[in-house]
PyMOL CGO cylinders between C-alpha atoms (Angstrom):
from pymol import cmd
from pymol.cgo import CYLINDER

trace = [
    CYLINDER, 14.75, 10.43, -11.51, 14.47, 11.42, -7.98, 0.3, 1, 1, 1, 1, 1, 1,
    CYLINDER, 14.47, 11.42, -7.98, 15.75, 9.51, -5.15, 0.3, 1, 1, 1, 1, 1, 1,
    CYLINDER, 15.75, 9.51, -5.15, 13.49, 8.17, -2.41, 0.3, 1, 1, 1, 1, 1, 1,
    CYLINDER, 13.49, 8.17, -2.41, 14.35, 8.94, 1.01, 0.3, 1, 1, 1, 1, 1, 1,
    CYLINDER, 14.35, 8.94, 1.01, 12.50, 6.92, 3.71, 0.3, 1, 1, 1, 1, 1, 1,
    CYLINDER, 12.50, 6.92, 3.71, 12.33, 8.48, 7.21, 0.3, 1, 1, 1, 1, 1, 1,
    CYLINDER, 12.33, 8.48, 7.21, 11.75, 5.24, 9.29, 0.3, 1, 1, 1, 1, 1, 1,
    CYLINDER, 11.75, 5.24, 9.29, 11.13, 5.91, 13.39, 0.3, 1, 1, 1, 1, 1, 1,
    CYLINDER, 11.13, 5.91, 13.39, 8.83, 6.53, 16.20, 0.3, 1, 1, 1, 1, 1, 1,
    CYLINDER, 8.83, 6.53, 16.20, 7.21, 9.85, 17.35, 0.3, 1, 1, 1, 1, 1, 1,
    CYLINDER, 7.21, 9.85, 17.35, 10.41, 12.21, 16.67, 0.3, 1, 1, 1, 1, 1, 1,
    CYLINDER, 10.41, 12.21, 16.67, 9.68, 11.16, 13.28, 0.3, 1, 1, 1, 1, 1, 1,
    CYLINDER, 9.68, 11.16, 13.28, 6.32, 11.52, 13.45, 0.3, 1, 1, 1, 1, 1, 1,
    CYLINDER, 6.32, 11.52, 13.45, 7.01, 15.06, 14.76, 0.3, 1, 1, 1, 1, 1, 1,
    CYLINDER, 7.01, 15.06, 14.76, 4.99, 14.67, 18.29, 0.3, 1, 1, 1, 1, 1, 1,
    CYLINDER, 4.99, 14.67, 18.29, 4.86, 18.35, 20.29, 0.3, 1, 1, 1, 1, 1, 1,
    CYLINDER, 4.86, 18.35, 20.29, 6.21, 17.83, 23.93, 0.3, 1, 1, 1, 1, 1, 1,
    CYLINDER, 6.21, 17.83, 23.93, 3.92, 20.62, 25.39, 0.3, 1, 1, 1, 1, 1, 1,
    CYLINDER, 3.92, 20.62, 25.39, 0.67, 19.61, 23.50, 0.3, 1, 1, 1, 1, 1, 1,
    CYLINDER, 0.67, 19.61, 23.50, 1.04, 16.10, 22.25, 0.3, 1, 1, 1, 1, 1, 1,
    CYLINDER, 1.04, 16.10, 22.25, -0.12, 17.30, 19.07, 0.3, 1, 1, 1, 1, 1, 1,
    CYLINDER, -0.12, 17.30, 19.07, 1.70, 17.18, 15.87, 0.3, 1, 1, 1, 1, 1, 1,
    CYLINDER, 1.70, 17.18, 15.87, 4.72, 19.70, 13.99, 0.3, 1, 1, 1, 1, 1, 1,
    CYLINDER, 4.72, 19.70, 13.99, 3.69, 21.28, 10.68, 0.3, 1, 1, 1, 1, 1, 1,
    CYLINDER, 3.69, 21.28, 10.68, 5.11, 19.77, 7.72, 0.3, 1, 1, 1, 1, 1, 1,
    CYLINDER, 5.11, 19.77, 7.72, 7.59, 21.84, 7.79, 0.3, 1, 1, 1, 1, 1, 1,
    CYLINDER, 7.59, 21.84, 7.79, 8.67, 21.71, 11.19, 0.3, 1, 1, 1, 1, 1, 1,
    CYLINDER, 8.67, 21.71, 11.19, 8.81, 18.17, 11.94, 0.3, 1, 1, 1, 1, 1, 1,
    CYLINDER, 8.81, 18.17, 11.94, 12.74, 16.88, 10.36, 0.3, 1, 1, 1, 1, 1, 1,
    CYLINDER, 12.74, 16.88, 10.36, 11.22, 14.72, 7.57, 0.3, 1, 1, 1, 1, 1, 1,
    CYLINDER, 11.22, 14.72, 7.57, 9.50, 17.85, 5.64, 0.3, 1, 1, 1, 1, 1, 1,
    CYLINDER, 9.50, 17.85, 5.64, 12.61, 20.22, 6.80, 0.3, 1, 1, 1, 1, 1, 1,
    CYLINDER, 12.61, 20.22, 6.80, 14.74, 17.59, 5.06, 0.3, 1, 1, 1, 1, 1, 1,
    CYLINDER, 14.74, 17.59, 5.06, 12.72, 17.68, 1.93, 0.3, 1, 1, 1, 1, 1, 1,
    CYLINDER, 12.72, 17.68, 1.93, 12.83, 20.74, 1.61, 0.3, 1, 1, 1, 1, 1, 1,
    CYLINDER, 12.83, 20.74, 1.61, 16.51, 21.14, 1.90, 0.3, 1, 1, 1, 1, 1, 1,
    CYLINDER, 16.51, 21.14, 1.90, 17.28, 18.43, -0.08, 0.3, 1, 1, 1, 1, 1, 1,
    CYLINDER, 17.28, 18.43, -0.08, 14.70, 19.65, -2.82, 0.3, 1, 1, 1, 1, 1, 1,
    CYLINDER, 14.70, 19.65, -2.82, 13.33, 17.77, -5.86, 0.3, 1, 1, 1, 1, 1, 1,
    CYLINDER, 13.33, 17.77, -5.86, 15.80, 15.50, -6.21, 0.3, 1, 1, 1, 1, 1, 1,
    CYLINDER, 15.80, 15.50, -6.21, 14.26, 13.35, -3.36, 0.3, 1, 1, 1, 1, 1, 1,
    CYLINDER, 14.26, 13.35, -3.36, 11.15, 12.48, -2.17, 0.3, 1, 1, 1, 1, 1, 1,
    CYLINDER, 11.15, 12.48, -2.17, 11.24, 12.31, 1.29, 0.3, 1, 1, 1, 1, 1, 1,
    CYLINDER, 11.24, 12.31, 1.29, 9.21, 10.01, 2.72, 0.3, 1, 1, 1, 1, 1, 1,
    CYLINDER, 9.21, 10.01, 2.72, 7.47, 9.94, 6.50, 0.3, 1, 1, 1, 1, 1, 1,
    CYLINDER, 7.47, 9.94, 6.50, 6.88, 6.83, 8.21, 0.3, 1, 1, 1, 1, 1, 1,
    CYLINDER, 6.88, 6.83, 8.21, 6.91, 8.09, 12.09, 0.3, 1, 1, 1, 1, 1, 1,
    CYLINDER, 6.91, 8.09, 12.09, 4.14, 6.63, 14.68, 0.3, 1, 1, 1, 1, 1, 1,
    CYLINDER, 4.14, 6.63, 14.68, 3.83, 7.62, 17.92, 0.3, 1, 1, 1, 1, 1, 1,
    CYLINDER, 3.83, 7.62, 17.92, 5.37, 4.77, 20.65, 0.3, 1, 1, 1, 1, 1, 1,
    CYLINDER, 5.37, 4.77, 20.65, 7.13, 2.18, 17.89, 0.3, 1, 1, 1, 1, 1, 1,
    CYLINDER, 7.13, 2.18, 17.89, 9.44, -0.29, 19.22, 0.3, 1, 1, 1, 1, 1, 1,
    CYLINDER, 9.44, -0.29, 19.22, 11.99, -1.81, 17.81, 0.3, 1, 1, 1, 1, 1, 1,
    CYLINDER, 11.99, -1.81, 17.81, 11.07, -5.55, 17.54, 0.3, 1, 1, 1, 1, 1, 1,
    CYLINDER, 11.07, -5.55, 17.54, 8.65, -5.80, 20.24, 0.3, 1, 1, 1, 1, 1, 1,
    CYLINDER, 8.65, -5.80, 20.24, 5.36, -5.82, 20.68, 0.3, 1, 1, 1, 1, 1, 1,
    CYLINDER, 5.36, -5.82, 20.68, 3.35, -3.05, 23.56, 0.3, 1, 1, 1, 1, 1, 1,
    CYLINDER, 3.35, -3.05, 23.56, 1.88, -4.81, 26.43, 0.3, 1, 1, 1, 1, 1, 1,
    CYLINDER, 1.88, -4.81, 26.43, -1.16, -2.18, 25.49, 0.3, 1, 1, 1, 1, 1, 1,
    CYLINDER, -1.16, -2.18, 25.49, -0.78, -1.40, 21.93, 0.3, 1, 1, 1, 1, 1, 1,
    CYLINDER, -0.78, -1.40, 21.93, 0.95, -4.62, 20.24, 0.3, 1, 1, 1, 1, 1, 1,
    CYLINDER, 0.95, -4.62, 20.24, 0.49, -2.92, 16.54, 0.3, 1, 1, 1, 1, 1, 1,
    CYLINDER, 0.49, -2.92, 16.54, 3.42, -0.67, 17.43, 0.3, 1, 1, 1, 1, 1, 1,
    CYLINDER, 3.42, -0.67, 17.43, 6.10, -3.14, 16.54, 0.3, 1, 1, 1, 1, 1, 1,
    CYLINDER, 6.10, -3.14, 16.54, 8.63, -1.71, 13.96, 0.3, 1, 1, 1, 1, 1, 1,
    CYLINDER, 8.63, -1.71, 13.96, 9.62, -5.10, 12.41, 0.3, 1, 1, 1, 1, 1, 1,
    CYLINDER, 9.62, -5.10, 12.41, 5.86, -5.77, 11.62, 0.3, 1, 1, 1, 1, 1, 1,
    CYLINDER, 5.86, -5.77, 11.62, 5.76, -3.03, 9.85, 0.3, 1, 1, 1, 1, 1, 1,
    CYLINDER, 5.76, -3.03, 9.85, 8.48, -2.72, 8.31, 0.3, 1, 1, 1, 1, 1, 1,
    CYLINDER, 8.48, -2.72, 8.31, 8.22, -5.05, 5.06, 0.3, 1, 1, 1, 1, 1, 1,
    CYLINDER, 8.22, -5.05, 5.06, 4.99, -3.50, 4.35, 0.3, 1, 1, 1, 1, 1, 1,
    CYLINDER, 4.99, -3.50, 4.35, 6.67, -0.13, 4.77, 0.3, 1, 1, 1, 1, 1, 1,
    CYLINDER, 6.67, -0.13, 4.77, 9.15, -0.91, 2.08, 0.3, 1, 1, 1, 1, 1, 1,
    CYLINDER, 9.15, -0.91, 2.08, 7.51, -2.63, -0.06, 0.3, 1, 1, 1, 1, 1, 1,
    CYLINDER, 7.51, -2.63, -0.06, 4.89, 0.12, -0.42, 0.3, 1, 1, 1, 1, 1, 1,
    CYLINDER, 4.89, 0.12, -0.42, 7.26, 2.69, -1.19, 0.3, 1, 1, 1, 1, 1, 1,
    CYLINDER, 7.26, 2.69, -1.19, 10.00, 0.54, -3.08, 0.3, 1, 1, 1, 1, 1, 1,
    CYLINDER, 10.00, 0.54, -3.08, 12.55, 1.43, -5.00, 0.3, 1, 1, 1, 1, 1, 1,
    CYLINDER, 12.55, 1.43, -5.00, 13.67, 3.09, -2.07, 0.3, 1, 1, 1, 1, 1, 1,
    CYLINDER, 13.67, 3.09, -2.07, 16.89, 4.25, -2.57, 0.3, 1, 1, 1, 1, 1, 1,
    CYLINDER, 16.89, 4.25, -2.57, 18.08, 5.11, 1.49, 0.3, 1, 1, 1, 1, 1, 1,
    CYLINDER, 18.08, 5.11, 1.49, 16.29, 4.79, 4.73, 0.3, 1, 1, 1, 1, 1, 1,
    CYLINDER, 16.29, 4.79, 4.73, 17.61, 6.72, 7.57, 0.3, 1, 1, 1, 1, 1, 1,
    CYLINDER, 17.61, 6.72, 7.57, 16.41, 4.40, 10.63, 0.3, 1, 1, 1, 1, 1, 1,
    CYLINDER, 16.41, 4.40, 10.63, 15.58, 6.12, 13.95, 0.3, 1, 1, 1, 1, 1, 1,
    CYLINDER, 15.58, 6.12, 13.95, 13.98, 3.73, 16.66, 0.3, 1, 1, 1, 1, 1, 1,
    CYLINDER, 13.98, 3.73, 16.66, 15.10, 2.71, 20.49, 0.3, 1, 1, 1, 1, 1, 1,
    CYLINDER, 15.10, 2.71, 20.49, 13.51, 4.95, 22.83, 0.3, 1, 1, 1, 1, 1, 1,
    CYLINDER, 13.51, 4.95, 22.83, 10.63, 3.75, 23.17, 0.3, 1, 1, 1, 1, 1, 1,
    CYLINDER, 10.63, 3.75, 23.17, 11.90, 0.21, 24.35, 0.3, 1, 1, 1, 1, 1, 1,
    CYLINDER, 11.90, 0.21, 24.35, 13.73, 1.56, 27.35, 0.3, 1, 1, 1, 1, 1, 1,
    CYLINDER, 13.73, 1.56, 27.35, 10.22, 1.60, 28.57, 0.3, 1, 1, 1, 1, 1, 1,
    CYLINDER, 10.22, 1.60, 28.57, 10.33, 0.29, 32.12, 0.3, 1, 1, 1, 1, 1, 1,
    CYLINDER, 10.33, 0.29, 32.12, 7.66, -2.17, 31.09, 0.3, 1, 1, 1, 1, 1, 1,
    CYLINDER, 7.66, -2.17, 31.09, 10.28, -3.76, 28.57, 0.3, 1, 1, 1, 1, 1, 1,
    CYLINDER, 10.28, -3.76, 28.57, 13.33, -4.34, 31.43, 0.3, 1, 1, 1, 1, 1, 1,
    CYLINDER, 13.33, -4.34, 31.43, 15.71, -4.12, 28.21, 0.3, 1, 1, 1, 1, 1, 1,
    CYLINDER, 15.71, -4.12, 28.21, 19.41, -2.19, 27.96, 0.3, 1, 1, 1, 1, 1, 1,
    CYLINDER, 19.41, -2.19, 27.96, 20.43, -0.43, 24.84, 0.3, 1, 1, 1, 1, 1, 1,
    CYLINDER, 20.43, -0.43, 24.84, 22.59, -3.41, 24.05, 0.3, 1, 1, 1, 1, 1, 1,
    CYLINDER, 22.59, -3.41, 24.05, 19.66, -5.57, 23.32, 0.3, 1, 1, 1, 1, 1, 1,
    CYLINDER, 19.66, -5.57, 23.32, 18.22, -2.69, 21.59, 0.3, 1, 1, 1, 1, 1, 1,
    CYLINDER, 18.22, -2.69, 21.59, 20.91, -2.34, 19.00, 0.3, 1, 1, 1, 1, 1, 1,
    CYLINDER, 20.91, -2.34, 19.00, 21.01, -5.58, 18.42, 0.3, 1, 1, 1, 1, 1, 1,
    CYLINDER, 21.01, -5.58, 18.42, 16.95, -5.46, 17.51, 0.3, 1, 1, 1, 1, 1, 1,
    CYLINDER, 16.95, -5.46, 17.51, 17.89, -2.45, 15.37, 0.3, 1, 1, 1, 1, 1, 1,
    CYLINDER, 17.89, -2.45, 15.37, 20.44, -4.90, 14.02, 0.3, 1, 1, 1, 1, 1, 1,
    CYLINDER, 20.44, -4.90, 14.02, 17.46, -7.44, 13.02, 0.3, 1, 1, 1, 1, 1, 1,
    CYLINDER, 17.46, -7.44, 13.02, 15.31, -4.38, 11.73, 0.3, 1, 1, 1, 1, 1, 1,
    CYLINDER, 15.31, -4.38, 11.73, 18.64, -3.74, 9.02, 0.3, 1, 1, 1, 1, 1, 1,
    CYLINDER, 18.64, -3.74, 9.02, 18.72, -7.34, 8.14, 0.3, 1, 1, 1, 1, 1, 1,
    CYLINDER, 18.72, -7.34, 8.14, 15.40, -7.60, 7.53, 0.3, 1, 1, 1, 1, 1, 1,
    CYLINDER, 15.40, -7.60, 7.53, 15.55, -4.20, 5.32, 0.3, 1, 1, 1, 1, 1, 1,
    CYLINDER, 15.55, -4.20, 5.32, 19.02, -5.69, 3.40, 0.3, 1, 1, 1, 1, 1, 1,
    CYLINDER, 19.02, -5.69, 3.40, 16.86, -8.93, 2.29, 0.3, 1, 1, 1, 1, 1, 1,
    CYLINDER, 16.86, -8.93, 2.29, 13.87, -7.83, 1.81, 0.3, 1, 1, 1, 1, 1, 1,
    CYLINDER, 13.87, -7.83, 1.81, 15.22, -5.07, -0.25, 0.3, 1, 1, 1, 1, 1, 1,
    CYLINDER, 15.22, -5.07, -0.25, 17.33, -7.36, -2.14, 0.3, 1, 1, 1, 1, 1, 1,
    CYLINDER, 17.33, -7.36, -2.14, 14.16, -9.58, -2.95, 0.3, 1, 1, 1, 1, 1, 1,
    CYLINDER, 14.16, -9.58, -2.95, 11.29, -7.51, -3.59, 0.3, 1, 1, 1, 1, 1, 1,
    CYLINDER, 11.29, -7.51, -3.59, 13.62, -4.30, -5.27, 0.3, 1, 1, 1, 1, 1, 1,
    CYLINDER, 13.62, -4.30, -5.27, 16.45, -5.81, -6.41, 0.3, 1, 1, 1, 1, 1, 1,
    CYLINDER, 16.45, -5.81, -6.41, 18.43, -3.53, -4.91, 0.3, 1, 1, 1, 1, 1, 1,
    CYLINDER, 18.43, -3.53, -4.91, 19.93, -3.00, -1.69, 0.3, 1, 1, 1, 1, 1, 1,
    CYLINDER, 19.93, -3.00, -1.69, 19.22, 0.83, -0.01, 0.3, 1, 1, 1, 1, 1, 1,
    CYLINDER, 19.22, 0.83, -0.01, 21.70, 2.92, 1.77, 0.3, 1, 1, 1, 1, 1, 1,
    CYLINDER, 21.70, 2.92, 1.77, 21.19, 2.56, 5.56, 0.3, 1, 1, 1, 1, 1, 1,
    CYLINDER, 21.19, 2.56, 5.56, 21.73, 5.53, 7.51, 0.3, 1, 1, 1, 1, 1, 1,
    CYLINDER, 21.73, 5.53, 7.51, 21.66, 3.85, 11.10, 0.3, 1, 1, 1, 1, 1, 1,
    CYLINDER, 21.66, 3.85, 11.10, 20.73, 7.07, 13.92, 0.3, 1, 1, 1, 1, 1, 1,
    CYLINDER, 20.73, 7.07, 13.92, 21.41, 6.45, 17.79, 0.3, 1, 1, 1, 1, 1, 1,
    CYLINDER, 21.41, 6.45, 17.79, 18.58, 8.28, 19.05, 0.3, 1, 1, 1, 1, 1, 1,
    CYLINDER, 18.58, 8.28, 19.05, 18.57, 11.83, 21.08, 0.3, 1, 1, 1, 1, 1, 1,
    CYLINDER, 18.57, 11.83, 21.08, 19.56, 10.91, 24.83, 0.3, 1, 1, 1, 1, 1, 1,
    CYLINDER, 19.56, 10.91, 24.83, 16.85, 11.07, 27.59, 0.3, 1, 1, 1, 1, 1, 1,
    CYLINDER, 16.85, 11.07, 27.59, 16.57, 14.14, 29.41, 0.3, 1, 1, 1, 1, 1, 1,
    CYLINDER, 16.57, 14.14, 29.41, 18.09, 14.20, 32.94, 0.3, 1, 1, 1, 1, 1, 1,
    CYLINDER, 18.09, 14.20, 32.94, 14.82, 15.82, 33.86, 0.3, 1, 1, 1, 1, 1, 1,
    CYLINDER, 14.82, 15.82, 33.86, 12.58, 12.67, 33.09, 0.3, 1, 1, 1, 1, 1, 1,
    CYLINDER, 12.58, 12.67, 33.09, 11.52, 12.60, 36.87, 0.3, 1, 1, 1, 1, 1, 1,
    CYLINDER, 11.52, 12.60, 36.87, 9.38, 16.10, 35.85, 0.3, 1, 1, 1, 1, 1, 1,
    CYLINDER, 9.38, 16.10, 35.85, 8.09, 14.29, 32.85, 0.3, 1, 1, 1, 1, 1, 1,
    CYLINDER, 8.09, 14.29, 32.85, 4.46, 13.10, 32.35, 0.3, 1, 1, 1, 1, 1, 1,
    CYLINDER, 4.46, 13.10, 32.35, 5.99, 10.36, 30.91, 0.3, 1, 1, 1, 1, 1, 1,
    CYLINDER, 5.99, 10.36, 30.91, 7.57, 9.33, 33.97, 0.3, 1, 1, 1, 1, 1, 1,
    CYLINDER, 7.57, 9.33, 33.97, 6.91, 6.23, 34.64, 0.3, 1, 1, 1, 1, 1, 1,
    CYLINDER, 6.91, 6.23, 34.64, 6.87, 4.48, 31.73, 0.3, 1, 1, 1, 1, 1, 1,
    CYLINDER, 6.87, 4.48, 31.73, 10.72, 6.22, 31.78, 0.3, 1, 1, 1, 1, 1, 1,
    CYLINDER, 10.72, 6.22, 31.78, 12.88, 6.39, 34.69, 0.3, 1, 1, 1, 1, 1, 1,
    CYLINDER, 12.88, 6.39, 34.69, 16.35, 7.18, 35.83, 0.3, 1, 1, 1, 1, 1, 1,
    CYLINDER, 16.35, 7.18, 35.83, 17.43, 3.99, 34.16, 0.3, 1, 1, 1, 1, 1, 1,
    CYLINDER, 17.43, 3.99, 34.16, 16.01, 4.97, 31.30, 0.3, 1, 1, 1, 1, 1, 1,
    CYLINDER, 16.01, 4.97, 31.30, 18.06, 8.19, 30.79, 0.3, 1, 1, 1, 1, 1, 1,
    CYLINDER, 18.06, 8.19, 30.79, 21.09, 5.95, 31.72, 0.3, 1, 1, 1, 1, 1, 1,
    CYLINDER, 21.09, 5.95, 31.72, 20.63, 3.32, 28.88, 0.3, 1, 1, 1, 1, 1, 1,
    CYLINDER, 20.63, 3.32, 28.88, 20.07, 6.22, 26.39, 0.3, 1, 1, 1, 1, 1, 1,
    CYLINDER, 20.07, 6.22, 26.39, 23.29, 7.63, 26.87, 0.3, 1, 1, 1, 1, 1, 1,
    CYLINDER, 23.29, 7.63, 26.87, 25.10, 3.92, 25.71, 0.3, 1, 1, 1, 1, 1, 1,
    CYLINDER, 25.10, 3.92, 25.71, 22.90, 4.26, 22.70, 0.3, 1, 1, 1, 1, 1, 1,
    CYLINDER, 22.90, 4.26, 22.70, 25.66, 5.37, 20.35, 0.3, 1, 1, 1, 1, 1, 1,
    CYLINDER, 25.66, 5.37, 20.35, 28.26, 3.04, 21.34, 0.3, 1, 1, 1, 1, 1, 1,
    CYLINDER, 28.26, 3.04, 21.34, 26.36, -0.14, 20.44, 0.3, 1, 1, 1, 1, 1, 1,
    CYLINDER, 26.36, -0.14, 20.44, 24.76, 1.01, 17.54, 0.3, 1, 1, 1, 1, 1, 1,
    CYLINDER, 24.76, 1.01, 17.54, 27.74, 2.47, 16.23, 0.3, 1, 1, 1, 1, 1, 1,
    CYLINDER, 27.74, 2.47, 16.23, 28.99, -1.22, 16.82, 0.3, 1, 1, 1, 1, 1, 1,
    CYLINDER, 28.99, -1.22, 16.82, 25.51, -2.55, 14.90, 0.3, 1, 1, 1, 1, 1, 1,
    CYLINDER, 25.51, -2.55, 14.90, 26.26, -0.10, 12.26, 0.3, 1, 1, 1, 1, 1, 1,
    CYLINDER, 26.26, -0.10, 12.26, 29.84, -1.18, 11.70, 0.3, 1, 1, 1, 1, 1, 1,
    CYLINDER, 29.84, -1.18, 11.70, 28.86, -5.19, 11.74, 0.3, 1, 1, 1, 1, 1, 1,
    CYLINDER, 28.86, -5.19, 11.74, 25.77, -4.24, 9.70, 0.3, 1, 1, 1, 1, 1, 1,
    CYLINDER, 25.77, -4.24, 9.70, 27.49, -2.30, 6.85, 0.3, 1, 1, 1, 1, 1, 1,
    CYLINDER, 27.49, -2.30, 6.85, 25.20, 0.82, 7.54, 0.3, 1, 1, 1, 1, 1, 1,
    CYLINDER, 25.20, 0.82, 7.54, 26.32, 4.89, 7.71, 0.3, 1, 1, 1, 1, 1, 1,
    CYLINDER, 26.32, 4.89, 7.71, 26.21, 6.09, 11.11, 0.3, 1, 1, 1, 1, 1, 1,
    CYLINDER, 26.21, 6.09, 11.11, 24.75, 8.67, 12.49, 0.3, 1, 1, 1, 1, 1, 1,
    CYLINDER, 24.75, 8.67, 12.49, 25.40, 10.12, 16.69, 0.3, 1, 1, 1, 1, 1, 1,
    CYLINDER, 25.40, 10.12, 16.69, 21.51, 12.15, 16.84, 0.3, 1, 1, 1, 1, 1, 1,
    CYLINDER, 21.51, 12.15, 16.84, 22.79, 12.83, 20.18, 0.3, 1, 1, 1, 1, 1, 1,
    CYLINDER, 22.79, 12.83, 20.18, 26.20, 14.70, 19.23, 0.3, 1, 1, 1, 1, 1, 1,
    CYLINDER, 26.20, 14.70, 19.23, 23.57, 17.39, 17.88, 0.3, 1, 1, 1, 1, 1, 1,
    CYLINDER, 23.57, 17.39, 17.88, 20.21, 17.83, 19.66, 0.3, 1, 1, 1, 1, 1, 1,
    CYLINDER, 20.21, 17.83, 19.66, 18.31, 16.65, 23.28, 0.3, 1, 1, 1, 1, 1, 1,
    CYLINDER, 18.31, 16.65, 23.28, 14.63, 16.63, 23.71, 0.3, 1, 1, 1, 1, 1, 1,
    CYLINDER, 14.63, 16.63, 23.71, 12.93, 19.34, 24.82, 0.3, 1, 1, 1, 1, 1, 1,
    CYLINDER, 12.93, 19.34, 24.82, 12.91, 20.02, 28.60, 0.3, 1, 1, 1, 1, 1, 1,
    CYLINDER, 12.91, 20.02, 28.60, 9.37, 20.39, 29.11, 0.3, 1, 1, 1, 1, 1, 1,
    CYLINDER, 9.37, 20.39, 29.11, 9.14, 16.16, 28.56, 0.3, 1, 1, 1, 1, 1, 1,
    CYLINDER, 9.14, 16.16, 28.56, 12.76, 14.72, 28.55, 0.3, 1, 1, 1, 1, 1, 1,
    CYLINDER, 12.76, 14.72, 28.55, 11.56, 12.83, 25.31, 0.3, 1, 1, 1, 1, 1, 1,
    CYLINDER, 11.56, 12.83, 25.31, 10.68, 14.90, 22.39, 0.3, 1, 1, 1, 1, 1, 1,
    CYLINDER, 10.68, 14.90, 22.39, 12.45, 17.25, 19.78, 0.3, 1, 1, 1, 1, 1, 1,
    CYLINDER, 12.45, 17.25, 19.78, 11.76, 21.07, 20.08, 0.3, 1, 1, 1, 1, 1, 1,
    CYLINDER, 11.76, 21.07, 20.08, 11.25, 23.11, 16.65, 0.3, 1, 1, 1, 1, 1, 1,
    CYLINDER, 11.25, 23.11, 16.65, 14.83, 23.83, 16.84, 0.3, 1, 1, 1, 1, 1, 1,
    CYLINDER, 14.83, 23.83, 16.84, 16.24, 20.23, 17.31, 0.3, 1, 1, 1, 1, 1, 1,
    CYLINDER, 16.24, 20.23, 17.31, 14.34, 18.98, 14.23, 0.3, 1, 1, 1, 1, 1, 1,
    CYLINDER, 14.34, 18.98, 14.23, 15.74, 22.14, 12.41, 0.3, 1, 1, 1, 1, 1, 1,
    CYLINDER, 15.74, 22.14, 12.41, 19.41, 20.92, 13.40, 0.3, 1, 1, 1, 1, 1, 1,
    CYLINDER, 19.41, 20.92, 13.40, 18.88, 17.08, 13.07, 0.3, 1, 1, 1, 1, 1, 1,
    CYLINDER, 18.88, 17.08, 13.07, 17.39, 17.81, 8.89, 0.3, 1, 1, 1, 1, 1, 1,
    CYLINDER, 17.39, 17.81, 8.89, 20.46, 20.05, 8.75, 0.3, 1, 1, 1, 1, 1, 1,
    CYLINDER, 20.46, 20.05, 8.75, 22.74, 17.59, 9.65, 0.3, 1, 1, 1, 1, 1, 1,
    CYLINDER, 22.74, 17.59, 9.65, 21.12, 14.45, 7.44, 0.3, 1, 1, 1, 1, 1, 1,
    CYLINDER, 21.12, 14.45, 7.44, 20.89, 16.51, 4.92, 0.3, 1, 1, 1, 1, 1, 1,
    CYLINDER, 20.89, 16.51, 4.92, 24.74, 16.90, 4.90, 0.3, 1, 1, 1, 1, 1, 1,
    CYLINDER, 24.74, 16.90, 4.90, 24.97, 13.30, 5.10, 0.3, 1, 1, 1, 1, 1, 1,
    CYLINDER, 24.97, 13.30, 5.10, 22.67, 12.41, 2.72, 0.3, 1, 1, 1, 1, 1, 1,
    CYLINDER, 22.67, 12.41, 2.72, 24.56, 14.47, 0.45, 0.3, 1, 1, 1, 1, 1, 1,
    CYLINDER, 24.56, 14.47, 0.45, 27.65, 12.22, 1.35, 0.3, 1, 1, 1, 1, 1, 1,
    CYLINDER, 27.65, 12.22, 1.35, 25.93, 9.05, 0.82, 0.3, 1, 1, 1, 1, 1, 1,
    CYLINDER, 25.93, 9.05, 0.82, 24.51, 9.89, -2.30, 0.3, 1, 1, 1, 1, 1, 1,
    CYLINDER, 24.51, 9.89, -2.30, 27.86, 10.63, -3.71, 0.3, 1, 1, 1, 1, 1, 1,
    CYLINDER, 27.86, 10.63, -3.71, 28.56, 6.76, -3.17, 0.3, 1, 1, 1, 1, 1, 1,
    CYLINDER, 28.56, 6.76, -3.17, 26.77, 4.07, -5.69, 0.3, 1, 1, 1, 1, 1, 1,
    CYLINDER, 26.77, 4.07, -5.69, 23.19, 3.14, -4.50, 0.3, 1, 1, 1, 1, 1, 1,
    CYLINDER, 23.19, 3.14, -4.50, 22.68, -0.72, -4.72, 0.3, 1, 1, 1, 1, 1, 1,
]
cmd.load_cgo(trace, "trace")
């Protein structure tokens, strides 16, 4: 039986194209690069939308809040067997006034609300890969985005990894440093380039491969 594989995150999972604002091919964007390197083992599933939040709701589009989602998300697609969780960016928004300390610790709520919900409605508890996001380019100034991003912005993303590494340890989840591997694209400061999504399905599928080695549940 194949395991499920549930790609939960914001438009860098949804594969967004920083030139055109369009969307990657299947198999550009990471998610369908991953299945395909992971093969039929897994079914890799995409759950990326454009602008989520962690566990707030847009001033302008409220129905991009990742925690209401979420137990819909999983229970739609249950047994799912490991979620690799990819969300942050988006709430260094200038219109949020938050730090990526307060961040992690809504990722943090977004894992405990996966761990019980998991627990209830599969029985089972997935493996949580836990990713600190890509950094924000230096060149966000340039961005069309800028704006709702600035200077702070890029300044909070690079403290990502140390506080959700933290989450990750408190949280029991694998961690993963996105920004050890790949930036956004220059063009936007904010979103993967072909080649970045090529690198980050490289590198989870490496670690999936890891993870799956270990008992699931």
């Amino acid at each position: 039986m194949s395991r499920t594989v549930l790609c939960y995150g914001d438009s860098n999972t949804y594969g967004y194209v920083p030139e055109t604002g369009t969307r990657y091919p299947v198999n550009v964007r990471y998610p369908g690069r991953l299945q395909m390197l992971l093969g039929n083992d897994y079914n890799v599933i995409e759950e990326g939308c454009n602008g989520r939040t962690t566990i707030h709701d847009d001033p302008v589009e409220g129905w991009k809040n990742g925690l209401d989602y979420l137990r819909p998300c999983l229970n739609s697609h249950k047994p799912v067997d490991i979620i690799i969780l990819m969300l942050g960016t988006n709430d260094l928004k200038t219109v949020f006034h938050s730090n990526a300390e307060l961040i992690a610790e809504g990722v943090g709520v977004l894992v405990d609300v996966i761990k019980s919900f998991s627990l209830e409605k599969q029985e089972f508890i997935p493996k949580i890969i836990l990713v600190s996001p890509p950094q924000i380019g230096e060149g966000i100034k340039s961005s069309p985005f800028f704006g709702a991003f600035d200077e702070r912005s890029v300044e909070e993303s690079k403290k990502f990894h140390l506080h959700y590494e933290y989450i990750a340890e408190q949280k029991g989840c694998v961690f993963f440093d996105a920004a050890k591997y790949i930036k956004p694209s220059e063009y936007d400061s904010l979103h993967l380039t072909a080649k970045a999504h090529a690198v980050l399905a490289e590198k989870l599928s490496d670690l999936i491969a890891d993870v799956s080695m270990q008992r699931i549940g």
